[in-house]
Backbone as CSV, one residue per row, in Angstrom:
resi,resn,N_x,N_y,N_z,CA_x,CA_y,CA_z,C_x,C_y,C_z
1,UNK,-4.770,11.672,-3.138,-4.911,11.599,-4.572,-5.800,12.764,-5.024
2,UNK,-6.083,12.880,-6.456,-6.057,14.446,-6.750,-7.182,13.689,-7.821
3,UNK,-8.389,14.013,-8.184,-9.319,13.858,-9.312,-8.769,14.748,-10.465
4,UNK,-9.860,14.769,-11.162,-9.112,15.884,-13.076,-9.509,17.266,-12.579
5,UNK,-10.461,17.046,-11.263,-10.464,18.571,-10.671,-9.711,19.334,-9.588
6,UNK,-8.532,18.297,-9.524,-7.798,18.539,-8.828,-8.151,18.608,-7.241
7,UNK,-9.408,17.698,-6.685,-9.786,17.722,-5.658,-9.218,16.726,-5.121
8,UNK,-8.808,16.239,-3.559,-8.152,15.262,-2.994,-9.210,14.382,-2.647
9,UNK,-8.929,13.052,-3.284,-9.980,12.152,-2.830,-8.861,10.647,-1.894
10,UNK,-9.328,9.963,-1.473,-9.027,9.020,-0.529,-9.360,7.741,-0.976
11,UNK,-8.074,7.429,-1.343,-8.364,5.873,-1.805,-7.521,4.860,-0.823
12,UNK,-8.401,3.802,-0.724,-7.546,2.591,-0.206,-6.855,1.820,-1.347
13,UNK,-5.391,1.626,-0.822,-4.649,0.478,-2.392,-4.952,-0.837,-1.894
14,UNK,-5.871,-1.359,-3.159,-6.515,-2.980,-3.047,-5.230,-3.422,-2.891
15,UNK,-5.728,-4.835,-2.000,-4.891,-5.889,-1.929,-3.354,-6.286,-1.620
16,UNK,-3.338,-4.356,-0.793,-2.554,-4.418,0.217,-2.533,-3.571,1.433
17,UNK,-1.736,-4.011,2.664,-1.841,-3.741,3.979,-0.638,-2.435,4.088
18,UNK,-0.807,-0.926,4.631,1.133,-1.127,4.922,0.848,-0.468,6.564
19,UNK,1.976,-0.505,6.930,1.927,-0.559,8.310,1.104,1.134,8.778
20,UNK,0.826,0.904,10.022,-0.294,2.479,11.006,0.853,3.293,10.932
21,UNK,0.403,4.874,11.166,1.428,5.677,11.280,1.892,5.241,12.606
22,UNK,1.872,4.875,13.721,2.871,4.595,14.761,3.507,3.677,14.963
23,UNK,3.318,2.935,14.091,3.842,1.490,13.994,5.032,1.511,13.117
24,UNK,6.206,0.968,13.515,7.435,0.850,12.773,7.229,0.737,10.899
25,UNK,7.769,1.469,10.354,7.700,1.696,9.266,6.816,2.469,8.945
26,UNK,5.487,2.814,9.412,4.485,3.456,8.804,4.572,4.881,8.681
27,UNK,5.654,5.250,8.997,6.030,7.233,8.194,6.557,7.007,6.619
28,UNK,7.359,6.098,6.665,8.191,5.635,5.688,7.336,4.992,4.917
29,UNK,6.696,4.662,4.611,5.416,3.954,3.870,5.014,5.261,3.401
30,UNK,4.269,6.137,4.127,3.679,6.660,3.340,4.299,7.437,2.818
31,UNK,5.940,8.305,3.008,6.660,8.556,2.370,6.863,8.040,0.772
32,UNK,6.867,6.808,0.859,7.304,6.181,-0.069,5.541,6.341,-1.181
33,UNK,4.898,6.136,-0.754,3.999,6.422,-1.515,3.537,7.843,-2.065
34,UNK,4.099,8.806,-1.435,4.531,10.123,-1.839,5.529,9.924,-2.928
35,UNK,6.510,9.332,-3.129,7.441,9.580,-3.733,6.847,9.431,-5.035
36,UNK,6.002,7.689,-5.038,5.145,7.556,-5.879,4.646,8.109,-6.766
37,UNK,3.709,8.813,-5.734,2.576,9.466,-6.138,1.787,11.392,-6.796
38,UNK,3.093,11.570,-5.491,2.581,12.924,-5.227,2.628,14.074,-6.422
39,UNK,1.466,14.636,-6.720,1.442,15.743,-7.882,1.857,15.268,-9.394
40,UNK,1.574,13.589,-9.341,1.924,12.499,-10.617,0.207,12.607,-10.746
41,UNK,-0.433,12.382,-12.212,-1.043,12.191,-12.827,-1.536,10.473,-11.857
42,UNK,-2.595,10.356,-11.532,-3.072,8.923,-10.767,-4.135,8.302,-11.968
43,UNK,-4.119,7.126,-12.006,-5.340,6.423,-12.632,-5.518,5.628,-11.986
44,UNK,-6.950,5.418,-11.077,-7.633,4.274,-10.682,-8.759,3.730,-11.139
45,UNK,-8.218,2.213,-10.729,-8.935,1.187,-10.973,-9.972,0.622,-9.969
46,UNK,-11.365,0.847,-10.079,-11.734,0.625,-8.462,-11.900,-0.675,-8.497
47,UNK,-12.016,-1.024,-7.376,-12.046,-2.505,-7.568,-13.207,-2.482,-6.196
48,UNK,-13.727,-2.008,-5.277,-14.407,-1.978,-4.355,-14.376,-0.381,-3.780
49,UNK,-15.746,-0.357,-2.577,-16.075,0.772,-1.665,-15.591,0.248,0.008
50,UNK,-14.786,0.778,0.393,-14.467,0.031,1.967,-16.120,0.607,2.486
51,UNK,-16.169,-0.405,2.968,-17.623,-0.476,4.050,-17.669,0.953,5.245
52,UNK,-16.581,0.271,5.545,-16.407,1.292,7.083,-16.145,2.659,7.024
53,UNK,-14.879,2.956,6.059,-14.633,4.469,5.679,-15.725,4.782,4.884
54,UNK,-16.227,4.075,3.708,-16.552,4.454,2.237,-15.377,5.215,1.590
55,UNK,-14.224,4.544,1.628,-13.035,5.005,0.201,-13.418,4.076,-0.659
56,UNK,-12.615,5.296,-2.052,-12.698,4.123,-2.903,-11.406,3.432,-2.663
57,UNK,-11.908,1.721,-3.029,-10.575,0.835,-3.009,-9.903,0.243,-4.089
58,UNK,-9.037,0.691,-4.416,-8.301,0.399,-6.149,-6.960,-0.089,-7.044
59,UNK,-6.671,-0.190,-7.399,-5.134,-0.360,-7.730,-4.813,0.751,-8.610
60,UNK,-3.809,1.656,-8.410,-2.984,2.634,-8.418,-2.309,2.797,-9.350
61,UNK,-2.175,4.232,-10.522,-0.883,3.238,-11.144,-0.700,5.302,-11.167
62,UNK,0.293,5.737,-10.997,0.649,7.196,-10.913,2.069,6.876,-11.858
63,UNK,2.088,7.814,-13.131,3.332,8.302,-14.058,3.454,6.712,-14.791
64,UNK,2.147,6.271,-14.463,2.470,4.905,-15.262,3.207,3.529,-14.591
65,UNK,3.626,3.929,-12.930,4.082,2.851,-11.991,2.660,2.453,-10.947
66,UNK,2.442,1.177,-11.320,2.030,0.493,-10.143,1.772,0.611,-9.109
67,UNK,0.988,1.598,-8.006,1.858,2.314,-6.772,1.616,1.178,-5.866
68,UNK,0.252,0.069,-6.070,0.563,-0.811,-5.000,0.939,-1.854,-5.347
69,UNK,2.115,-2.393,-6.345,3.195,-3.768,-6.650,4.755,-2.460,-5.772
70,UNK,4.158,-1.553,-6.279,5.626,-0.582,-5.921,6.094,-0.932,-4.369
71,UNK,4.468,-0.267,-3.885,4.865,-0.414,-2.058,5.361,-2.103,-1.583
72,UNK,4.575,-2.684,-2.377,5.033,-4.308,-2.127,6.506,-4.467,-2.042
73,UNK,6.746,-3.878,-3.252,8.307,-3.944,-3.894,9.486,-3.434,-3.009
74,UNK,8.984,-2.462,-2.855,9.642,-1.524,-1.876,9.556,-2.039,-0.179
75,UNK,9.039,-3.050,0.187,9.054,-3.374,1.538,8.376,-2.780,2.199
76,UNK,7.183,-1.769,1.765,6.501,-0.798,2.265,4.835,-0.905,2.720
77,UNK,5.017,-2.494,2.240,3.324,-2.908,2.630,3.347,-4.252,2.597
78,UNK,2.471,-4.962,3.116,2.449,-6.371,3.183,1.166,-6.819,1.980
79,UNK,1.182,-7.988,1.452,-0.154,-8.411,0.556,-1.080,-8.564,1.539
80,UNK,-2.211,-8.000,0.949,-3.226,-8.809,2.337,-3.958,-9.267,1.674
81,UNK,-3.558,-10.600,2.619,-3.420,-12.297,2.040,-5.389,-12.430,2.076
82,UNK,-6.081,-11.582,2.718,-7.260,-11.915,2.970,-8.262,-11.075,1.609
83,UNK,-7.637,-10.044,0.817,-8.413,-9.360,-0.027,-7.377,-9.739,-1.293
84,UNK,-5.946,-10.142,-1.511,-5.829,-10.248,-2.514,-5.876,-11.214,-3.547
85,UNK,-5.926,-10.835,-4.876,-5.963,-11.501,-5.897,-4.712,-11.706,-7.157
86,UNK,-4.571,-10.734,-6.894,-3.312,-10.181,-7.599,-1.899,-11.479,-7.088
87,UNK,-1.598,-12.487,-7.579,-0.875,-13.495,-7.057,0.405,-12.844,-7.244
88,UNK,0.519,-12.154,-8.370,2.503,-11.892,-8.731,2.722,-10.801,-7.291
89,UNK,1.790,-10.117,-6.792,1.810,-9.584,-5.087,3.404,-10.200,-4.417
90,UNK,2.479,-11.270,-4.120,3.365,-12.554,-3.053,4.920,-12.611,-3.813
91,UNK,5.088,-12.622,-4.913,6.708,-12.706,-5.640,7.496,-11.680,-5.113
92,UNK,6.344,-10.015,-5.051,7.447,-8.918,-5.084,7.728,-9.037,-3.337
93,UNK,6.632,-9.419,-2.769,6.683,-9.530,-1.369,7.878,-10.291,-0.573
94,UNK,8.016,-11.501,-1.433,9.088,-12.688,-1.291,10.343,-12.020,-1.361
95,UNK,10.728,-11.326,-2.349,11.198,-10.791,-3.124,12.250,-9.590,-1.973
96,UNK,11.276,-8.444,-1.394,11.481,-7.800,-0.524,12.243,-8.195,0.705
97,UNK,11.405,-9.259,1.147,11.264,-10.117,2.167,13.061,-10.365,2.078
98,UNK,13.190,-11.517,1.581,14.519,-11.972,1.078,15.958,-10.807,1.034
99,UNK,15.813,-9.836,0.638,16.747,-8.662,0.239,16.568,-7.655,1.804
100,UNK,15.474,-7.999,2.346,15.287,-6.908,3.822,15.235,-5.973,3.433
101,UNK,14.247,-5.511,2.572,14.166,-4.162,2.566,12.299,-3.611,2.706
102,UNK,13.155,-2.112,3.396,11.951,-1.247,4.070,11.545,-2.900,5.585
103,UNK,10.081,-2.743,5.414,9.870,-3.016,6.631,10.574,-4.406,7.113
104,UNK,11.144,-5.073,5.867,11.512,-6.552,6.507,13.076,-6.514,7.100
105,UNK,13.400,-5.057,7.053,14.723,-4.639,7.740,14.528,-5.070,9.189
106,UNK,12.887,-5.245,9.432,12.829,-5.487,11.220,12.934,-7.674,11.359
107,UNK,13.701,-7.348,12.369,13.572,-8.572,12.617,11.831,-9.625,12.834
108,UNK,11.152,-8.713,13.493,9.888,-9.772,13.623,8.336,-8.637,12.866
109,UNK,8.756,-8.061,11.452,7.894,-7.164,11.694,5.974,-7.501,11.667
110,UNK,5.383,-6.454,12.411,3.921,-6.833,13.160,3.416,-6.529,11.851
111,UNK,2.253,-7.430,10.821,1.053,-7.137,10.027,0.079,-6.234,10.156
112,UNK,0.315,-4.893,9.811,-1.053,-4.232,10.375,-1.905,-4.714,10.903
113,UNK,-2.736,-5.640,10.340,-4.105,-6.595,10.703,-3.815,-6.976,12.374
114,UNK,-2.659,-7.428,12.298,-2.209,-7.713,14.091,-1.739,-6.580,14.579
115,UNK,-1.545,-5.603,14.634,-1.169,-4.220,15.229,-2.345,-3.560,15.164
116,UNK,-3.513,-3.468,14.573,-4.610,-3.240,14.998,-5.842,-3.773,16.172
117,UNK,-5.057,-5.201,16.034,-6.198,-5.672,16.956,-5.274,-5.551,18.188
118,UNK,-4.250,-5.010,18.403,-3.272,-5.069,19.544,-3.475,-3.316,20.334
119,UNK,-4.108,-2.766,19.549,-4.288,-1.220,19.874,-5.801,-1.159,20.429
């Protein structure tokens, strides 16, 4: 992401998970959040500081789309069920889920949260 000075800053998208880069789907994720995002005008909302990195952590909205209901939408991230609040999340998730698309194209796909503690 790009500040008004056009510097790249590092945000985490609140209140959702999407898969590691080696982990099935996770090129395509962030692809997709490129598609989003990239060289679009961003406005964030912070909503927290991650502890561990120190990013800011926020909800997204680039050209005026949502970028994290988008990735939801898009099959490109999971809700994480442990930071979110955002309930209409779980609909687009269902939603995805149901239609198989992006990551739920996999038959058993792994939650980041469990593909991390598996590495």
């Amino acid at each position: 992401m790009l500040n008004e000075d056009f510097q790249q800053v590092k945000i985490r998208l609140a209140e959702i998970d999407a898969p590691e880069k080696k982990q099935p789907f996770g090129s395509r994720s962030r692809q997709s959040l490129g598609e989003l995002c990239h060289e679009k005008r961003a406005e964030v909302r912070v909503t927290d500081v991650d502890r561990r990195y120190k990013r800011i952590v926020g909800r997204v909205t680039c050209a005026g789309v949502d970028a994290n209901a988008a990735q939801v939408r898009r099959g490109m991230a999971w809700v994480y069920d442990r930071y979110a609040k955002d309930k209409t999340l779980y609909r687009l998730q269902d939603e995805a889920r149901g239609s198989g698309r992006g990551l739920w194209a996999d038959r058993d796909p792994i939650p980041p949260w469990d593909w991390r503690k598996r590495s």
